[in-house]
C-alpha positions, -999 to 999 in steps of 0.1 A, spaced: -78 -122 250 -94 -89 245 -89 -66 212 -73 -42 229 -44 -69 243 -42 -80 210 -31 -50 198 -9 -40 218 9 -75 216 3 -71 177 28 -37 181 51 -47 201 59 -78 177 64 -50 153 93 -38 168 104 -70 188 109 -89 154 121 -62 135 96 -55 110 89 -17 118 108 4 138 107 39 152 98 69 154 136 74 136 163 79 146 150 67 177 185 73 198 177 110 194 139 104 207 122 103 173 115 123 146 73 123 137 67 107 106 97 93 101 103 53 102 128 25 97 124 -14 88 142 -38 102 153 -70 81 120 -85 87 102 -56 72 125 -51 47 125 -84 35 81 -86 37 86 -50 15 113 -64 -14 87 -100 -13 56 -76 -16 71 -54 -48 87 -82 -63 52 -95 -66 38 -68 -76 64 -60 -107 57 -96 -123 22 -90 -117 24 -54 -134 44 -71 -166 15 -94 -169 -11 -69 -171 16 -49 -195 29 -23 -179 66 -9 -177 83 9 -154 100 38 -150 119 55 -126 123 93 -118 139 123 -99 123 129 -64 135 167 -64 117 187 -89 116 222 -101 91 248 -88 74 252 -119 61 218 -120 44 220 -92 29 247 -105 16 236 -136 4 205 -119 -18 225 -91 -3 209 -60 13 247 -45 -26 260 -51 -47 229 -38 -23 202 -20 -33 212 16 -46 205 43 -75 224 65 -63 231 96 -75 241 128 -47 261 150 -53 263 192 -41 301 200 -30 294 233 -7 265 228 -5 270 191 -9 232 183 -22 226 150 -50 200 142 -60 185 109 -100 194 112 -113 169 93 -96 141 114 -103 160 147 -139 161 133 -143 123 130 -123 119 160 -152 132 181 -180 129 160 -172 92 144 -216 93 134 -213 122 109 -201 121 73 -169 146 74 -155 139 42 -165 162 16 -171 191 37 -164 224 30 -141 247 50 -172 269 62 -195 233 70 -165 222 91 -164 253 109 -203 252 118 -203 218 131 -173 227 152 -195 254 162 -222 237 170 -208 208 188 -188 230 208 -156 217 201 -126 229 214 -86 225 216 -84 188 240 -52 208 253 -66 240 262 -102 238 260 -100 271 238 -122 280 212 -112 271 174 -115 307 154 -117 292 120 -101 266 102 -65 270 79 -50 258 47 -19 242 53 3 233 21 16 197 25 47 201 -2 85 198 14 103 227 -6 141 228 -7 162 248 -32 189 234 -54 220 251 -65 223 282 -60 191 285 -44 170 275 -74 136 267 -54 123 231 -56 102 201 -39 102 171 -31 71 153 -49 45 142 -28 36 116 -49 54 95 -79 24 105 -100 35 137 -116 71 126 -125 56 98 -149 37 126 -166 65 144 -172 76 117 -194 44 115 -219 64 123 -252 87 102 -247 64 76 -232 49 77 -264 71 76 -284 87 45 -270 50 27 -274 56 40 -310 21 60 -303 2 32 -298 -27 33 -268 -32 24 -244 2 31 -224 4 17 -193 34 27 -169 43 17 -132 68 37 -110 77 28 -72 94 54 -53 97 79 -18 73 105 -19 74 130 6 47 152 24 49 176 52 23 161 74 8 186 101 6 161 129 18 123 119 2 97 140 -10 61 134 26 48 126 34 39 90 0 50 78 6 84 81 44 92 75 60 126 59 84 96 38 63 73 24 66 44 -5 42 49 -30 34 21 -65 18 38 -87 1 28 -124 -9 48 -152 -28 43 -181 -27 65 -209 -59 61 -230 -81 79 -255 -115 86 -247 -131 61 -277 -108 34 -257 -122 38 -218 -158 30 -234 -146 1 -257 -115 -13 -239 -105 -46 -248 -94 -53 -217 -122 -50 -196 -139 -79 -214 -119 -105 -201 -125 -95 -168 -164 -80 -164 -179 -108 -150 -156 -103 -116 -176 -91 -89 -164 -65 -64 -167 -52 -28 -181 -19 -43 -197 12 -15 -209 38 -38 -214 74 -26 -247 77 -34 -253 45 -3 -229 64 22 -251 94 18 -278 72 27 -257 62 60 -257 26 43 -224 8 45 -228 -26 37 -203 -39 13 -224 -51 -17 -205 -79 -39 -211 -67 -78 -205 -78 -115 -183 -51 -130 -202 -53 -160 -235 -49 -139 -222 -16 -121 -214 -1 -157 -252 -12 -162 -267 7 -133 -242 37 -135 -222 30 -109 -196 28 -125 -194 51 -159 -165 38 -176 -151 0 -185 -115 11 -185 -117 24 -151 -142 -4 -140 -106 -27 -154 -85 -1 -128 -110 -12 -100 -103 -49 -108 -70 -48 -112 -67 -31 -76 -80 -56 -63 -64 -82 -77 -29 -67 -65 -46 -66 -28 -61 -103 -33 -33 -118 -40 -10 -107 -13 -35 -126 8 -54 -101 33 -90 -118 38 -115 -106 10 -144 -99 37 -116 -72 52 -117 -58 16 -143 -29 5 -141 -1 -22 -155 33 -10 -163 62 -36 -156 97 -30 -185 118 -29 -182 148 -56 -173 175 -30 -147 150 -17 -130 146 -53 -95 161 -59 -102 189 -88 -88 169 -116 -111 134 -105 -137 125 -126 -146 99 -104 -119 81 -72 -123 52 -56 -104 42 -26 -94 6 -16 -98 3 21 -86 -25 45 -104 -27 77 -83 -32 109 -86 -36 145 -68 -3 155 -73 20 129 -107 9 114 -112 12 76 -78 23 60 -70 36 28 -35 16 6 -48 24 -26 -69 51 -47 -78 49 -84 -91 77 -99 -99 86 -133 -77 121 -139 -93 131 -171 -68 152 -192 -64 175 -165 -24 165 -160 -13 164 -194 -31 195 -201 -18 218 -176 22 203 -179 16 216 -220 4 248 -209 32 255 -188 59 240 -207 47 251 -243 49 212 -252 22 192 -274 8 162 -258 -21 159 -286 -22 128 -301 -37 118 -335 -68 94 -332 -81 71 -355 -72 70 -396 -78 107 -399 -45 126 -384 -65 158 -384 -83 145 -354 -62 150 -317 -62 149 -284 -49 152 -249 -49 113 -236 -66 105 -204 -47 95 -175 -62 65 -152 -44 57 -122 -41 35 -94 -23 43 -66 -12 20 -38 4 32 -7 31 4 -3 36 10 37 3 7 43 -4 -25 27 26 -40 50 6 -26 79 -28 -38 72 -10 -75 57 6 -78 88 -25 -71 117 -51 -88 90 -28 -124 89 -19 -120 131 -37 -143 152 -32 -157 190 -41 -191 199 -38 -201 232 -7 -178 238 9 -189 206 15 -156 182 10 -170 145 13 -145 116 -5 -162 89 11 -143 62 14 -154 23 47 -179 23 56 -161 -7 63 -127 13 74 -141 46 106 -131 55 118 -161 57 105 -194 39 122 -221 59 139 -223 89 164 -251 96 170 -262 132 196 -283 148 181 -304 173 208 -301 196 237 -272 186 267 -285 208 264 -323 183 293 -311 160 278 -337 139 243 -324 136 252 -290 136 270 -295 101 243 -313 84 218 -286 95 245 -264 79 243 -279 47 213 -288 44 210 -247 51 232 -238 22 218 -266 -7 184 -247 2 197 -213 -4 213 -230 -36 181 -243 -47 171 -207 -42 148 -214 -14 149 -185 13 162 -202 45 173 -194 81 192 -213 102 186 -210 141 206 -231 165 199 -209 198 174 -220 224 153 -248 230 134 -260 196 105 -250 213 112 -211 211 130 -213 179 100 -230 162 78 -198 180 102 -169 168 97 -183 132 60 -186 138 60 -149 146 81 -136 113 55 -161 94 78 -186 86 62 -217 67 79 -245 74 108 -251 97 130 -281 89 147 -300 124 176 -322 121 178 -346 150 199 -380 158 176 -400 136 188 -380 102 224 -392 109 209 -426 107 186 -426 79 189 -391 62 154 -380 70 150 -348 89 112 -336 101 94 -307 82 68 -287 106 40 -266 90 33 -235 107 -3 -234 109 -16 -270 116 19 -275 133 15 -311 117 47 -329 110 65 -349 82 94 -369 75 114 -366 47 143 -375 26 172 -352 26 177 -355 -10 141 -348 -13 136 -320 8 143 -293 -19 118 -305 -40 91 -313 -18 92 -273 -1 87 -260 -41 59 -282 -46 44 -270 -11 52 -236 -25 28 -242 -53 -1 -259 -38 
């Protein structure tokens, strides 16, 4: 089957087996940037952050949760109504509006865009003579367009909607620190919308103006990112790392490295962000997308947001889209708790070491995964076709559904009812199961393989006999009989091998 089949077979299943649906509301033809999940997707999303919460209370963080409407002058203070925009290019016939750097590596997909200034753009748009792909008019010169949602509260008392969940955990610092009875380093998780006025959403989920965002913090002196405790357990890891400095050299060969080594050849400047890195990773590695699919890419230091001391991003790479960002981890220096005392005439120093004379503004670390994206890029990396068959190898642990249970025949009152039960002591046993009894076993055992399902359980003429019933493992497709009064057991030990 060619790629581009694929795909298109890979989007319709989106829709056809409800995992993402949209543009919304799609009975009103569709709102850009705006989508729905079915159960399917809803389910893989709940699986996905339940993993990542135990996860996050392993590594020791908590969690927080915060207002999504939030007053003008934090946004302010935080430098998003300044710098959170986009460069723009606007056609002035049709007056269609273009984010240049995309359109740029759109039509030049051999130059480095990111990074560039407004003016650089603006030459090479020049010089490759690019114009609107509506019109064929002439760009003039390229536009700032601010990406916040502003709405007022009230009586009209301006406000936004954040644009990411970052800012409303900083908020929180004094009493953050308080709570950790100001002890470093504090680590913090918050999931949550964020919103952002997009100029032209495209590519589905990956680009939405309502997003999910998971996002950790680590509050942390600067004596602790250069001795962190943490990092020792885990420098020997190696990682997928693309530094700038190899980009710029049109190199992009992902390079498997010991942390410890990058610190070593200055890659990497810091062993409490090099831990960020890792940990990252591990949140991505675990959900199962293939590690050779896996690369970190640094931002140059023209492409750095003004507060990065250095950024990172975690990008999957995908058939449709190519390389795609879920995650970025940056190291945000002071900058965030420094500008939120300025403007609200709070302290956020914090004493260091024996001697309380000596104080300082914390460091913020941060890593910050883009929760629809990772569904995305889970989804098309585990999504194979063999010989017609559709088979979304997904994790068992975030499939929708972990077993299905199947009446062989659904008009044998008899069979029907143990299927039932059998259904209903495996939802007791906590085990997430289905029951199907429509269509031939054939199709049912194929609309499972699509959601990702596991193992599908069929109870046929022989289990009213002997109390076996057949277990069917969806990749191999290999099949087992067991014991009814086994069966609970034996899926939780599949569930663990």
């Amino acid at each position: 089957m060619k790629i581009e089949d694929s795909i298109e077979t890979f989007n319709s299943l989106l829709k056809r087996r409800g995992f993402i649906w949209g543009p919304s509301p799609e009975i009103y033809g569709g709102f850009a940037g705006f989508y729905s999940y079915g159960p399917a997707g809803t389910a893989l999303k709940n699986n996905i952050l339940d993993i990542f919460r135990r996860e996050c209370r392993y590594f020791g963080f908590g969690e927080v949760e915060c207002p999504t409407i939030i007053p003008r002058i934090v946004w302010e203070a935080s430098g998003h109504l300044e710098r959170f925009a986009d460069p723009v290019l606007r056609c002035n016939k049709c007056k269609t509006l273009y984010r240049a750097d995309k359109f740029l590596q759109d039509n030049l997909p051999d130059q480095v865009i990111d990074g560039l200034s407004f003016k650089e753009m603006e030459k090479l748009i020049e010089k490759s003579i690019l114009t609107c792909p509506k019109c064929d008019i002439p760009f003039e010169r390229i536009e700032e367009y601010n990406l916040m949602l502003k709405t007022t509260v009230g009586n009209n008392t301006i406000a936004y909607l954040r644009p990411e969940t970052a800012t409303t955990t900083y908020l929180l610092f004094n009493r953050l620190i308080q709570d950790a009875r100001r002890q470093y380093p504090i680590k913090i998780f918050q999931f949550g919308k964020a919103y952002r006025n997009e100029i032209s959403p495209r590519q589905g989920v990956l680009r939405m103006r309502a997003f999910d965002q998971l996002e950790l913090q680590i509050f942390i002196s600067k004596e602790m990112e250069m001795e962190f405790e943490d990092y020792k357990e885990i420098k020997s890891k190696k990682l997928p790392l693309l530094d700038w400095k190899l980009q710029e050299k049109g190199i992009n060969k992902i390079n498997l490295i010991r942390l410890d080594n990058a610190i070593k050849k200055r890659i990497l400047q810091k062993p409490a962000f090099a831990y960020c890195l890792y940990l990252g990773y591990h949140l991505t590695k675990i959900l199962g997308i293939p590690e050779p699919l896996i690369r970190f890419r640094q931002h140059s230091i023209n492409e750095r947001a003004h507060y990065a001391d250095d950024a990172w991003d975690l990008e999957i790479k995908t058939r449709q889209f190519g390389w795609v960002e879920i995650c970025g981890i940056h190291d945000r220096t002071d900058y965030d708790l420094r500008k939120h005392a300025e403007y609200s005439k709070q302290s956020f120093e914090i004493s260091m070491g024996s001697d309380p004379k000596i104080k300082e503004i914390p460091q913020v670390l941060e890593i910050a995964f883009g929760i629809d994206r990772i569904i995305y890029t889970l989804l098309e990396t585990t999504f194979t076709i063999d010989q017609g068959r559709i088979n979304l190898k997904i994790n068992h642990r975030l499939a929708p559904n972990t077993v299905a249970v199947f009446p062989l025949v659904k008009n044998k009152e008899n069979i029907r009812n143990l299927a039932l039960k059998i259904h209903r002591d495996l939802l007791e046993n906590r085990i997430n199961s289905f029951f199907d009894a429509a269509g031939s076993i054939g199709k049912r055992y194929r609309r499972q393989d699509e959601l990702g399902t596991k193992w599908c359980v069929t109870i046929d003429y022989e289990s009213l006999d002997d109390n076996t019933v057949t277990i069917r493992e969806r990749d191999s497709m290999d099949q087992i009989r067991v014991n009814i009064s086994d069966l609970a057991e034996v899926i939780k030990k599949k569930q663990d091998e």
